[in-house]
matplotlib code that plots the C-alpha trace (Angstrom):
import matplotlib.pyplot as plt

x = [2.0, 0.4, 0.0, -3.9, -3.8, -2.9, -5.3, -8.2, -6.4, -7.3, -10.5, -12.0, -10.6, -11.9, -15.6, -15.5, -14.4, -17.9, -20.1, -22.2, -24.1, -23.2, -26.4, -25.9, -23.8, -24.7, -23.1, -20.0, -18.9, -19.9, -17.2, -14.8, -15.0, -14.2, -11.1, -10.4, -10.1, -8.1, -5.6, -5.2, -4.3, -1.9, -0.2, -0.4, 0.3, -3.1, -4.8, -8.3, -10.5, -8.6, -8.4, -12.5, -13.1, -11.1, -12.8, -16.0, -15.1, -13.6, -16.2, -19.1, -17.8, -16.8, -20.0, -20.7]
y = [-4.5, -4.3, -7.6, -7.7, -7.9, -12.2, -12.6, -10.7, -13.2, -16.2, -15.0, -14.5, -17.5, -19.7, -17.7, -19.4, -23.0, -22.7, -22.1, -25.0, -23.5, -20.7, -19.2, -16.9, -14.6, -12.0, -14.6, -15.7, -11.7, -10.7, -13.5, -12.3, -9.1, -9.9, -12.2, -9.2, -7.3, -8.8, -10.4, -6.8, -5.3, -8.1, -8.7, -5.0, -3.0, -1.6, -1.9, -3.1, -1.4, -2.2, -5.9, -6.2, -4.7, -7.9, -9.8, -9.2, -9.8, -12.4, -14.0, -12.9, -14.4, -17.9, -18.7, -22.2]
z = [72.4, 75.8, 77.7, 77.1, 73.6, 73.8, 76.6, 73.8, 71.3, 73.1, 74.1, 70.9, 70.4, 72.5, 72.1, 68.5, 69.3, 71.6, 68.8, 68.6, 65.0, 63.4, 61.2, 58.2, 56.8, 59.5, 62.5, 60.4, 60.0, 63.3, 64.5, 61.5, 62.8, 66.6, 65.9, 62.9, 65.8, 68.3, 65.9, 64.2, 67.5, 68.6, 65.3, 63.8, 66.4, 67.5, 64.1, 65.6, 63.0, 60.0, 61.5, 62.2, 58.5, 56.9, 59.3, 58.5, 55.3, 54.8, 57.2, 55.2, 51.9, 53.5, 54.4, 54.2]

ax = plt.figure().add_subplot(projection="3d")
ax.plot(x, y, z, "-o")
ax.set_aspect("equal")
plt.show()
């Protein structure tokens, strides 16, 4: 694990605790996608895509 992959954690992160509104199902799997990302690359060993997928996913269907 290199020693960017917490600092891209916290980042996406912190990106979503500053979403004032988030508007559709469009926004909700975007932001799946990005913390997908980072947490599949810092928990998985560098599996970004495979983390954005369930992401998007799973941030798609919990729309509120």
């Amino acid at each position: 694990m290199s020693k960017l992959a917490p600092v891209a954690l916290f980042a996406a992160i912190t990106a979503i605790a500053g979403c004032d509104e988030i508007q559709g199902e469009r926004d909700s799997a975007l932001i799946g996608a990005a913390v997908g990302c980072a947490a599949g690359y810092t928990l998985v060993n560098g599996r970004c895509v495979e983390g954005a997928v369930a992401g998007a996913v799973v941030g798609a269907v919990s729309q509120r």
